[in-house]
C-alpha positions in Angstrom: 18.0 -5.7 -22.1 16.0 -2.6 -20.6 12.9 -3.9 -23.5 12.9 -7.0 -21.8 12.1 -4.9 -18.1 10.0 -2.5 -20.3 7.8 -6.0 -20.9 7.8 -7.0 -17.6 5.9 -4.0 -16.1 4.3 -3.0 -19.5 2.6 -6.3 -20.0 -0.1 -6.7 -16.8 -0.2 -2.6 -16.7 -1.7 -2.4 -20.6 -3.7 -6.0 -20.5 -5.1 -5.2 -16.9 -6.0 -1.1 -18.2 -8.0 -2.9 -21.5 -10.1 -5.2 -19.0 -10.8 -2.6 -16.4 -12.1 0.1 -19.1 -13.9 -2.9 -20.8 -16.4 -3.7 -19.5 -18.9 -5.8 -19.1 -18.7 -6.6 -22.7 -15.3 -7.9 -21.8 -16.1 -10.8 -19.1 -16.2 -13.7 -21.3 -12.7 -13.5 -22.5 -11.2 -11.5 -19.6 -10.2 -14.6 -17.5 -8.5 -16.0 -20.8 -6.7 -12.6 -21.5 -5.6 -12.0 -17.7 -4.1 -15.5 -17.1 -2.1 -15.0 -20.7 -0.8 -12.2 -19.7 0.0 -13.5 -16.2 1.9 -16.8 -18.0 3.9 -14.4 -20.3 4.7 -11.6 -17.3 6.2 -15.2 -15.4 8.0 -16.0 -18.5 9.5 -12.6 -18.5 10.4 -12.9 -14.8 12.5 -15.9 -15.1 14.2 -14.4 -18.0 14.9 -10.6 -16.0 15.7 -12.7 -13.1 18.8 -14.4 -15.4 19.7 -11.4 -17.6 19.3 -8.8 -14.8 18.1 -5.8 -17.0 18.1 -1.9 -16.1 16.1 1.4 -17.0 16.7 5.0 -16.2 14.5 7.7 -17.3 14.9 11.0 -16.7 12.0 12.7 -15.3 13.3 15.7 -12.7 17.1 16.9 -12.3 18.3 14.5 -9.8 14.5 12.7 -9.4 14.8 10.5 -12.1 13.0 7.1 -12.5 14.8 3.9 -12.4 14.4 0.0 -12.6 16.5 -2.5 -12.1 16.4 -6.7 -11.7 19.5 -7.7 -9.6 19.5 -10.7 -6.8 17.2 -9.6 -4.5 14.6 -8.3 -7.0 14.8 -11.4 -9.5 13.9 -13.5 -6.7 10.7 -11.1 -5.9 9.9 -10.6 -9.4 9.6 -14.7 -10.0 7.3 -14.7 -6.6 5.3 -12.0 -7.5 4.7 -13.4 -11.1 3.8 -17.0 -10.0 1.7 -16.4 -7.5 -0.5 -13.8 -9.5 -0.7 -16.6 -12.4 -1.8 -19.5 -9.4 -4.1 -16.8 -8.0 -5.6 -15.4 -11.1 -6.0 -19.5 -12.5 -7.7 -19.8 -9.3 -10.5 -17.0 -9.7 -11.6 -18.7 -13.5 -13.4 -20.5 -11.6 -13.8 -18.8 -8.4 -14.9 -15.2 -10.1 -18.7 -16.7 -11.9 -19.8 -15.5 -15.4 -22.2 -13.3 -13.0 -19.9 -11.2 -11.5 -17.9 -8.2 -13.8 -15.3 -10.3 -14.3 -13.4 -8.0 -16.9 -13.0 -5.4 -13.9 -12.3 -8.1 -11.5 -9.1 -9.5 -13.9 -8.3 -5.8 -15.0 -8.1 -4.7 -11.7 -5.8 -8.0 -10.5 -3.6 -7.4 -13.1 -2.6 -3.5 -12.9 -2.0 -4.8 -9.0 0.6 -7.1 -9.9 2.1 -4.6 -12.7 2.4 -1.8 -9.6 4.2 -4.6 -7.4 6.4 -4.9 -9.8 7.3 -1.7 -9.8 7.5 -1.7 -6.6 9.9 -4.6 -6.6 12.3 -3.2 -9.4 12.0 0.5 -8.3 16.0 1.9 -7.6 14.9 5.6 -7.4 12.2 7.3 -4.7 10.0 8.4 -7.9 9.7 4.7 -9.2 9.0 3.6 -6.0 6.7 6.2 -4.9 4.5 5.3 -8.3 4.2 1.6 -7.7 3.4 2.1 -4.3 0.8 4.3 -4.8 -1.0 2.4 -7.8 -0.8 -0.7 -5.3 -2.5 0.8 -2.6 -5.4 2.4 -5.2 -5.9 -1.1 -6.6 -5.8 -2.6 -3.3 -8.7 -0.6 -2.2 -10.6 -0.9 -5.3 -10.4 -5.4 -4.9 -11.0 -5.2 -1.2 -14.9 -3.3 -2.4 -14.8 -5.9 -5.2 -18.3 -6.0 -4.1 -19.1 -2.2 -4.1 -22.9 -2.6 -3.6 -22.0 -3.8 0.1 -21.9 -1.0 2.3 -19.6 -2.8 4.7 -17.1 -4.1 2.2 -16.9 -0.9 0.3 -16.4 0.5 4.9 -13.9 -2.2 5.3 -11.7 -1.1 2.0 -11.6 3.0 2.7 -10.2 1.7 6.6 -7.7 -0.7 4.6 -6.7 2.5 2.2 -7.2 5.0 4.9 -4.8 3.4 7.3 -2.4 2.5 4.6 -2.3 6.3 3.1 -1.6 7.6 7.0 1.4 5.4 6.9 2.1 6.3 3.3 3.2 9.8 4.5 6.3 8.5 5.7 7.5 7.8 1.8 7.0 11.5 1.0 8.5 12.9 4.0 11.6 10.3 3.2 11.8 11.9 -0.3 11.8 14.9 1.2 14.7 14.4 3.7 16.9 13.1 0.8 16.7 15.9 -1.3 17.3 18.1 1.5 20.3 15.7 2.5 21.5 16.5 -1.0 22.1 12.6 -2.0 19.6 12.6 -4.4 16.8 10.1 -4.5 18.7 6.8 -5.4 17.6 4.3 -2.9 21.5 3.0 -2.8 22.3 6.6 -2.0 20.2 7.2 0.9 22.6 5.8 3.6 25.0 8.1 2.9 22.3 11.2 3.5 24.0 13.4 6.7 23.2 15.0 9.5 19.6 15.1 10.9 18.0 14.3 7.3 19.4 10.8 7.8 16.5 10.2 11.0 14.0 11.5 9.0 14.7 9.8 6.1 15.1 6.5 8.1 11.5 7.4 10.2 9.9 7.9 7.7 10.7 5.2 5.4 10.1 2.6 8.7 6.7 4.3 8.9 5.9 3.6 5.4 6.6 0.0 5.7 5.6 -1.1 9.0 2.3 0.5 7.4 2.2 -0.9 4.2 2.9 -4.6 5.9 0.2 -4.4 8.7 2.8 -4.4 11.4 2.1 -3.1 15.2 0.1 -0.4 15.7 -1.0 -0.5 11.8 -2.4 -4.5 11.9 -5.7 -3.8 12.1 -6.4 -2.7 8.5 -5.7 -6.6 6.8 -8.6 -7.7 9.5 -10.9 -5.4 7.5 -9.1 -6.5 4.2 -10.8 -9.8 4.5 -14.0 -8.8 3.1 -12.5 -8.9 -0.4 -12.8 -12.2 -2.5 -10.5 -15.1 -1.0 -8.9 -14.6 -4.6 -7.5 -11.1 -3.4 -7.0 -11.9 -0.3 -4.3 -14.8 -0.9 -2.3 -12.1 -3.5 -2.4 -9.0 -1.3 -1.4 -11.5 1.9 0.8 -13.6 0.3 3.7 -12.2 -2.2 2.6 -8.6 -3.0 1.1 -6.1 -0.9 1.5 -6.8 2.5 5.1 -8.2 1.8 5.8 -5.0 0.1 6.5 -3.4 2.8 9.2 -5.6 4.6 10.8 -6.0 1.3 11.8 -2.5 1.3 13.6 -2.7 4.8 15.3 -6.0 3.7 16.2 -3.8 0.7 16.7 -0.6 3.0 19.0 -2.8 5.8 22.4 -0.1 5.0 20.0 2.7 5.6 18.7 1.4 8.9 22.2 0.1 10.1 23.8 3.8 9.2 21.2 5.7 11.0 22.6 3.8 14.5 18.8 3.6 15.7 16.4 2.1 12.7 17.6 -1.9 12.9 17.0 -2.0 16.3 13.3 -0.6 16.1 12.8 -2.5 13.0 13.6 -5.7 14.8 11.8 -5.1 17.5 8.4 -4.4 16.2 9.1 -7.7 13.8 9.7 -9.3 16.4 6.8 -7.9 18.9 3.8 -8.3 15.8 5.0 -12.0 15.0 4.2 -13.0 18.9 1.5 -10.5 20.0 -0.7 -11.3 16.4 0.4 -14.6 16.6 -1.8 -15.1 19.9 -4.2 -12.7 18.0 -5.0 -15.7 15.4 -5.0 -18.4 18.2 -7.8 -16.6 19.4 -9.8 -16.2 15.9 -12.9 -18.3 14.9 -13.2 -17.2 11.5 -10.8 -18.8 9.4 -9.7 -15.9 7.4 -9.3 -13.7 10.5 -6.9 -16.2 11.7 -4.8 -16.1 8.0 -5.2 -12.6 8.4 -3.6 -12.4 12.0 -1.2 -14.9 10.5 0.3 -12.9 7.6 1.1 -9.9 10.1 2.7 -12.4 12.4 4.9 -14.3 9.9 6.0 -10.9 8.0 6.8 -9.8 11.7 9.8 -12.6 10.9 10.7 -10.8 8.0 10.9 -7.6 9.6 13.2 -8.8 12.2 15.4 -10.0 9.6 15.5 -6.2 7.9 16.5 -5.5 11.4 19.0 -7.9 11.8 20.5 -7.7 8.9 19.4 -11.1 7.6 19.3 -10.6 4.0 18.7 -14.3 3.0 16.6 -15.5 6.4 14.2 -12.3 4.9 14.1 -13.7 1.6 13.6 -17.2 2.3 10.7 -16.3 4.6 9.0 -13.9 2.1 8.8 -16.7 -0.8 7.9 -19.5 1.6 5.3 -17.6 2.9 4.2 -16.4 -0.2 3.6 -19.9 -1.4 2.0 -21.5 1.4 -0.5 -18.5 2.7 -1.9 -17.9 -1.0 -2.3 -21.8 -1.0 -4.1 -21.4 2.6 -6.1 -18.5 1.0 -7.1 -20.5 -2.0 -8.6 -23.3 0.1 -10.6 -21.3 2.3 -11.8 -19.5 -0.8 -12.8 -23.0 -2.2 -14.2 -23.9 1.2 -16.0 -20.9 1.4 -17.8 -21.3 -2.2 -18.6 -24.7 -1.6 -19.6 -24.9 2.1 -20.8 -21.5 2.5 -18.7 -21.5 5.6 -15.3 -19.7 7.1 -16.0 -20.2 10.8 -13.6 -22.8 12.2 -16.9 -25.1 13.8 -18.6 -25.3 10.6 -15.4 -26.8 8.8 -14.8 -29.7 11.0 -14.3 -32.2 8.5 -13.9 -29.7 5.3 -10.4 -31.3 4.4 -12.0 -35.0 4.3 -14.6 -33.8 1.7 -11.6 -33.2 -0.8 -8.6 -34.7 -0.9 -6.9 -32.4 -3.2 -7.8 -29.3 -1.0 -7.4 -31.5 2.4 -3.6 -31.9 1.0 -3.2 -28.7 0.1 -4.6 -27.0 3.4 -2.6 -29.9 5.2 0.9 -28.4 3.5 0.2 -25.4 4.0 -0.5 -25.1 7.5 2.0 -27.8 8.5 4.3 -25.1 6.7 3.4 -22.0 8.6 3.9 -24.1 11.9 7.1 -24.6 11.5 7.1 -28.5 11.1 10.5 -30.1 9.3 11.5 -30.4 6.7 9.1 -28.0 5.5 9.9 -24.4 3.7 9.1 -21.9 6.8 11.1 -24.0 9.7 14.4 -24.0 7.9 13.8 -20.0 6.6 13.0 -19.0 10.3 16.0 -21.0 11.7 18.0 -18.8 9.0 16.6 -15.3 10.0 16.8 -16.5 14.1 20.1 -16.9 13.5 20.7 -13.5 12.7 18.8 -12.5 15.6 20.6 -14.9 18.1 23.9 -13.0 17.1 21.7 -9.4 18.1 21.1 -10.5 21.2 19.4 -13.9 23.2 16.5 -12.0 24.1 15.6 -11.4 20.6 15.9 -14.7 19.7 14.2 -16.0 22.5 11.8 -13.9 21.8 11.5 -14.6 17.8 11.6 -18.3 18.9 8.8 -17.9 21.3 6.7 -16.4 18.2 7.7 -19.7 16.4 5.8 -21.9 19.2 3.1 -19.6 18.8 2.5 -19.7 14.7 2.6 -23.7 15.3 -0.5 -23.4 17.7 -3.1 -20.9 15.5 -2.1 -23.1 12.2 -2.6 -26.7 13.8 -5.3 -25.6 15.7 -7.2 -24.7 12.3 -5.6 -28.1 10.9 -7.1 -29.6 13.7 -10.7 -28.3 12.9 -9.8 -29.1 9.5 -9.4 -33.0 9.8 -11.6 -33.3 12.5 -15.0 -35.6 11.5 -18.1 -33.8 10.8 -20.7 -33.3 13.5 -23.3 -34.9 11.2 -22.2 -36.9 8.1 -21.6 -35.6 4.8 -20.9 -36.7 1.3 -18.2 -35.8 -0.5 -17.3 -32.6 -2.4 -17.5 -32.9 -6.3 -14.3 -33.0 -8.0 -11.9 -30.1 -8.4 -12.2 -27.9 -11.9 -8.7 -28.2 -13.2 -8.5 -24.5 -12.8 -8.8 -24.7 -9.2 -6.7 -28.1 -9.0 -3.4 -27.1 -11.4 -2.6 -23.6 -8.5 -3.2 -25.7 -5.8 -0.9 -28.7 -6.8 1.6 -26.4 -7.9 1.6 -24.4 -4.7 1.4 -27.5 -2.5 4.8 -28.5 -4.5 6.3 -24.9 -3.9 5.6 -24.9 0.0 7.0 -28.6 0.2 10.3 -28.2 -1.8 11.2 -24.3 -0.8 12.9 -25.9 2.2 15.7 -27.5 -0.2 16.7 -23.2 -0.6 18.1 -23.9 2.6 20.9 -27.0 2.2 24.3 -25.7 1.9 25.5 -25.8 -1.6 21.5 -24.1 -2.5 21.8 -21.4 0.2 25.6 -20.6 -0.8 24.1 -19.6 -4.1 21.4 -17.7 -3.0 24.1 -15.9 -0.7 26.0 -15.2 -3.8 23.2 -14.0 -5.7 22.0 -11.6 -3.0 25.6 -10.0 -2.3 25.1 -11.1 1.3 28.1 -13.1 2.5 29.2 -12.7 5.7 25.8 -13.0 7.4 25.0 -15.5 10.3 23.9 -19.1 9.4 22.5 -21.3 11.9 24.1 -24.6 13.5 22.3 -27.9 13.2 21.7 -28.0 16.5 19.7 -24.7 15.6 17.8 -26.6 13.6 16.9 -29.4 15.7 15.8 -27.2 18.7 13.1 -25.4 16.4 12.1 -28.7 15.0 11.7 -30.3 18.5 9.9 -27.5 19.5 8.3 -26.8 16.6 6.5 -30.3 17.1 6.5 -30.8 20.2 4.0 -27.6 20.4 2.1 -28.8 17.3 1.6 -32.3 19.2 0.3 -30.4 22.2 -2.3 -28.5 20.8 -3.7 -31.4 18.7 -4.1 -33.3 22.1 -5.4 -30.4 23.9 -8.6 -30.6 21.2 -11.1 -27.8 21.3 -11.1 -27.6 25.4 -10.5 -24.0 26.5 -7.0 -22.3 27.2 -5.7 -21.5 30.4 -6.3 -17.7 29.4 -8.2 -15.1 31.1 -11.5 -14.5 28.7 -11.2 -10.8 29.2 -7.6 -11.4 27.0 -9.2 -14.0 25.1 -11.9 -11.4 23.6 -8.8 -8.2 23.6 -7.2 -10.7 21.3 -10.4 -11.9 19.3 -11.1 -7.9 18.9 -7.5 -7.4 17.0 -6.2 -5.6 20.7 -8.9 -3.2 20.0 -6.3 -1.4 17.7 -8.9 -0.3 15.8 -10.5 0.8 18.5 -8.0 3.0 19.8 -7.3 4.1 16.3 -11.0 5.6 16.1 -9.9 7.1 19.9 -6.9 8.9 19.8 -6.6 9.9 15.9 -10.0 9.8 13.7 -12.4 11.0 16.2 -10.0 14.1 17.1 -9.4 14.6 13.5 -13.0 14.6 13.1 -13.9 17.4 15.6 -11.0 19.4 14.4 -12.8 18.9 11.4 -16.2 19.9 12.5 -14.9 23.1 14.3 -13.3 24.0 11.4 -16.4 23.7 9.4 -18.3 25.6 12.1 -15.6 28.4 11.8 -15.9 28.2 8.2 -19.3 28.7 8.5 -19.9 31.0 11.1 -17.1 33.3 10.8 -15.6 33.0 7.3 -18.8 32.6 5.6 -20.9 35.0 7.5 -17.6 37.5 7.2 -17.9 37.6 3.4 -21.3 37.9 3.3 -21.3 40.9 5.6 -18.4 42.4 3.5 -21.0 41.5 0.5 -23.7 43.3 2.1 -21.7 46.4 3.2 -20.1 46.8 -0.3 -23.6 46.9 -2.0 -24.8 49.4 0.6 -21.8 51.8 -0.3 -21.9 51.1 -3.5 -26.1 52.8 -3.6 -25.1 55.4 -0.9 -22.6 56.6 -3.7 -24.6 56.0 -6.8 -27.6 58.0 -4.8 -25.9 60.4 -3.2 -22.0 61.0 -4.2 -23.1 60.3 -8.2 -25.4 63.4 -8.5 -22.7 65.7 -7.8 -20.0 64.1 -9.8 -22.9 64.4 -12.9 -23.4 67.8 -11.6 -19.6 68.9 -11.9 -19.3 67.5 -15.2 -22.4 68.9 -16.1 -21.0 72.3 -15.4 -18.0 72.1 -16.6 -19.4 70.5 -20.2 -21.8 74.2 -19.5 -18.8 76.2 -19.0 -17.1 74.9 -22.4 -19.9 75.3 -24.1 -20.5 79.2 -23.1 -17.0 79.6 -23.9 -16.8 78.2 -27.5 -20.0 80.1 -28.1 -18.3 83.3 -27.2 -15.1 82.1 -29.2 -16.7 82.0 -32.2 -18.7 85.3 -32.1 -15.2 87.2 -33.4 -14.9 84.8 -36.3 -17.8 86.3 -38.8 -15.8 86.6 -41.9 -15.8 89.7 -42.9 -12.6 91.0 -43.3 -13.3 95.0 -42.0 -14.3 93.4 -39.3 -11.0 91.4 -38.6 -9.2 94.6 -39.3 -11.0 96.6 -36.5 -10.5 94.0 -34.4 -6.7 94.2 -35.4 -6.3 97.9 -34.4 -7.8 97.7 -31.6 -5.7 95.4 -30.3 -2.8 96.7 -31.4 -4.5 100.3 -30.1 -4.6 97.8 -26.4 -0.9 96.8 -26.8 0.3 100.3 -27.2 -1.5 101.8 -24.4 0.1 98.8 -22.4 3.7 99.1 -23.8 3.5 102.9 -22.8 2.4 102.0 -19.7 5.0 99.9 -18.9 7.8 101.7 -19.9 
């Protein structure tokens, strides 16, 4: 059992480490190798999912490393596996024979291995590890193109950003072993006193982080400059996901710290509107995906707050399968039309039916539109909300209308005729055609998770009976209003919104998050920095030096001055010795009348003494 888990991490870790160390030499068969290794790691899934296999390794007393496949994480490990085999199909032809395709393939597949991790992780250590090789490898795809100063700028703000959040992991391990539970992740919730806020803080820091949620968004707007290929893994079912996976996984530890749901569900809730209206306002159609995959994890969050174990779940595969198919398509798009702004594609889905379709699904799938995969997991999560509170759910419902507006209005450019006319697109390259079928089939049918006797089952696999499910009239409402607002903004067109342009250009900046970022933490940091320096150099620098200086100059003051007499005194004490042996040895001549005077006349000495005395 635990060789079969062994298999599942090993596999994409050791074939991805052989392709990045390869080489160039490596290119030609690197796309071969890495979608191999991607088909057996989905093979490996399913059967982890079924068998549910365990490790422990013991690496520290009470720290020791553990994975595990049980409900939750088969599902993730199946997602995480499929999606990096569509993807990585994808980039055979997307990645050229020009580029270093051995690093490109090497680097994809040690990103999925670390997920993995991530996924299957039941101690901090394990954890920690994936998450930490995810976010190196996320930085080192997003500079893909590292002779581009502004990609290789746009991937250290991505890693920079994440890392600050990051901090929260390591101040959570912290607080556990100080809280004496150990570093278990099903242990944590029982952590006491105030160890248990910190623990909780800094774990909710960690993944709002990790999955771009509010103030953290603006670091997957700079993620875009990577390849579309990257983009629709680290947006879709790895990555940025990773993050509200842990709270879904995490829910008993916010729930028992009285204070961690609510703020969970809040800020899900508060990213999926406020970025929602962020990609209405977006051009550039991989800003908008971009703006997207913060708003539609900002549904998963609130169901980690809610405690809506399968509305989470259902929402993280759907979306995994229908934004990496909206990623692939732009990618496509953006090889063959040398174009991602939204005016330049009118007409880009009637040039190529295949990718029209598959764009079509998928954006009629983040919208919301029955029977599609996304309406009936959102119904599922807002149903956990609507038993929180009606505001909530208003308020998760009003971040509904707003993900059907940004994805028809980029349907809507989509399908619209060309300005000019233009021919078709050539055929699709089976490797681009086979992942975008299969997602298009994934983000159509995901919806049938959600009938009864399907969702039962998934309850039962994920332990998490009990937990709200919506009425069909639930259903119907977000349907109705699903497409009523989907209807609207197709026969609004391209005329302007009624919104104030100053808001309009906030929200086309990302809030200006990034902005304010710059504002209140790195330019501070910075000038801290630069004092520091200053006082490094002016004070700490110059200090040693003068202590240098002054050491050198005692050092000749005593070898001029304190040295001669030192030599002197020894020189007059070696004298003294000398004078004295010479005077020693004058008595000692050999010759024995000699001695025997020298005998009676110190005997002739002792007897005047001892008559003295007496």
């Amino acid at each position: 059992m635990s060789a079969l888990l062994w298999a599942l991490v090993a596999v994409p870790l050791v074939a991805g480490t052989l392709l990045a160390i390869g080489g160039r030499r490596a290119d030609r068969p690197a796309p071969g190798i890495a979608v191999a290794a991607a088909a057996v790691g989905l093979g490996l899934a399913v059967l982890a999912a079924f068998q549910q296999p365990s490790i422990t390794v013991p690496l520290l007393e009470g720290a020791g490393i553990g994975l595990a496949v049980d409900g939750l994480s088969g599902l993730m490990v199946v997602t995480v596996t499929a999606v990096t085999a569509a993807v990585l199909l994808f980039s055979v032809t997307d990645i050229g024979p020009e580029q270093a395709r051995s690093r490109f393939f090497g680097l994809m597949l040690i990103f999925g291995g670390a997920m993995l991790i991530t996924v299957t992780a039941t101690t901090l250590p394990a954890l920690l590890m994936g998450w930490e090789v995810m976010g190196a490898t996320s930085w080192a795809l997003i500079g893909y193109w590292w002779d581009d100063p502004v990609r290789v700028a746009a991937a250290g703000t991505a890693f920079l950003t994440t890392r600050a959040a990051d901090l929260g992991l390591y101040l959570a391990a912290g607080a556990a072993l100080a809280g004496g539970q150990g570093l278990a992740l099903d242990g944590l919730a029982g952590v006491a006193g105030p160890w248990l806020h910190l623990l909780a803080a800094g774990v909710i820091v960690a993944a709002v982080g990790k999955s771009a949620q509010l103030p953290f968004s603006f670091w997957l707007s700079k993620a875009m400059q990577g390849p579309s290929a990257v983009s629709a893994l680290l947006h879709s079912a790895t990555m940025v996901v990773a993050g509200a996976y842990l709270l879904i996984r995490m829910e008993p530890l916010l729930t028992s710290s009285g204070w961690g749901d609510d703020a969970v569900a809040w800020t899900g809730v508060v990213t999926a509107l406020t970025l929602g209206l962020v990609a209405v306002a977006q051009n550039d159609l991989k800003q908008l995906l971009a703006a997207s995959s913060c708003a539609q994890i900002g549904f998963m969050v609130l169901a980690a707050g809610v405690g809506s174990t399968v509305g989470g779940t259902l929402q993280l595969i759907a979306h995994a399968a229908a934004k990496s198919l909206a990623f692939l398509v732009t990618g496509f798009w953006l090889t063959r039309l040398g174009t991602k702004n939204l005016q330049e594609l009118r007409g880009a889905a009637r040039r190529e039916p295949v990718a029209g379709a598959a764009f079509t699904a998928s954006m009629l799938a983040l919208a919301g539109v029955p029977p599609l995969s996304l309406w009936a997991a959102k119904d599922v999560l807002l149903a956990g909300a609507l038993e929180a509170g009606p505001v909530l759910y208003a308020a998760g419902l009003a971040a509904a209308v707003v993900s059907a507006v940004y994805s028809i209005k980029a349907l809507r450019y989509a399908w619209q005729p060309a300005p000019s006319p233009v021919g078709r697109c050539a055929p699709l390259p089976t490797t681009t055609s086979i992942p975008l079928v299969a997602l298009t089939f994934a983000a159509v049918t995901l919806s049938l998770l959600v009938l009864p006797p399907v969702r039962e089952a998934l309850t039962r696999t994920l332990g998490a009976e009990g937990e709200a499910v919506p009425h069909v009239r639930e259903f119907v409402l977000s349907g109705l209003v699903s497409l009523a607002a989907s209807a609207g903004v197709w026969a609004w067109g391209d005329r302007r919104g009624p919104v104030p342009q100053r808001a309009a250009r906030r929200a086309l900046d990302w809030l200006g998050l990034e902005a304010a970022a710059h504002t209140l933490l790195v330019r501070p940091v910075r000038r801290l920095a630069e004092a520091l320096a200053a006082f490094d150099d002016r004070v700490l620098d110059r200090g040693v030096d003068d202590l240098a200086r002054g050491t050198l100059r005692f050092a000749d003051a005593v070898d001029r001055r304190m040295e001669t007499a030192v030599d002197g005194a020894a020189e007059g004490v070696a004298a003294t010795g000398r004078a004295l042996g010479r005077l020693a040895r004058r008595p000692q001549t050999g010759q024995l009348h000699q001695y025997l005077a020298q005998a009676v006349a110190a005997f002739t000495v002792l007897a005047v003494v001892v008559v003295l005395v007496r």
